[in-house]
Steps between C-alpha positions, in 0.01 A plus 500: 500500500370176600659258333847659527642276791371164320658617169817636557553208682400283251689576194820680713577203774280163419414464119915402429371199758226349319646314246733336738293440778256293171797290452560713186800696598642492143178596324369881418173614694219409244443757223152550615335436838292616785557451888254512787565633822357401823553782768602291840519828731283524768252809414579821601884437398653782350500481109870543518567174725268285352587164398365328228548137369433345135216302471507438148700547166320468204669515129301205362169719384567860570324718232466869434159598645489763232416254225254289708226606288680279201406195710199290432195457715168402466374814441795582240606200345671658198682736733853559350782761398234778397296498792809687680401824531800744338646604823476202668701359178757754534590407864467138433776562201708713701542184795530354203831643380624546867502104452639507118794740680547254788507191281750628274720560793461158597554367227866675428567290763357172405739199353217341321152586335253224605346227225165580463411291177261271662269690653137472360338830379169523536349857471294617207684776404772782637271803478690865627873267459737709373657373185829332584870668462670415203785463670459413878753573746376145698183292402262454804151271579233622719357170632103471570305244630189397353277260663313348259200371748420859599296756345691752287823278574546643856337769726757759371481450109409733247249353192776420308662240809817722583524684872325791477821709599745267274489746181617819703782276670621388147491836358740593787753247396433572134558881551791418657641349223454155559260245313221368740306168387148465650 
């Protein structure tokens, strides 16, 4: 297994360090986010005493690469929810509700929700949204930027100017039981 060494590692000994070592030691790991790993072993090391080092964490624009073909391009430009193929949708909406699952459980342990009333809205419409709980065990935003100088809002909008991936992310929180405002 070649990745073994550089995961176990990684979520068994350093992850509890991140936070910390940020200057966030009383703030939760971000709900979603990547991390890239620079191997700094010489070659021919081992796999099971290499060392590797972070060289980047990223939780500002990861996405779901299953739903990339939502995303507008030149060739596409009214690329949106539809244009994700069935089974690509169903393992978008499955990371989906790992994140509706995870945000619930961070949110039992939240003091207080977070005042979202003036944020501009700016997408067309919420095509494939689920329709909201009547009752909502918490009420949660999924931000977006949309930059109104670039075509289609942003290299990684959908027709109607949300993220291409922001639907199946909502869903998650909405099958979860919580209300999610685009």
């Amino acid at each position: 297994v070649k990745f073994k060494n550089l995961t176990d590692n990684f979520l068994k000994r350093d992850l509890q360090h991140v936070m910390p070592s940020l200057g966030l030691a009383d703030e939760p790991v971000p709900l979603w986010w990547t991390s890239d790993f620079i191997l700094a072993s010489p070659v021919g090391t081992p796999t099971d005493k290499e060392q590797w080092i972070v060289g980047e964490f990223n939780c500002s624009c990861v996405g779901i690469s299953k739903c990339l073909a939502a995303y507008c391009k030149d060739d596409t430009p009214n690329a949106g929810y539809t244009d994700i193929s069935p089974e690509d949708l169903k393992v978008a909406e499955g990371y989906g509700d790992l994140m509706g699952q995870k945000a619930m459980s961070i949110l039992n342990n939240a003091h207080t929700p977070v005042d979202v009333s003036s944020i501009t809205k700016v997408a067309k419409d919420d095509f494939g949204l689920l329709p909201q709980p009547r009752k909502p065990v918490y009420k949660t935003a999924l931000a977006e930027i949309y930059v109104s100088s670039q075509p289609y809002g942003g290299s990684d909008k959908s027709y109607n100017g949300h993220r291409y991936d922001s639907i199946p992310f909502a869903n998650g929180m909405i099958d979860g039981g919580m209300s999610c405002q685009l």
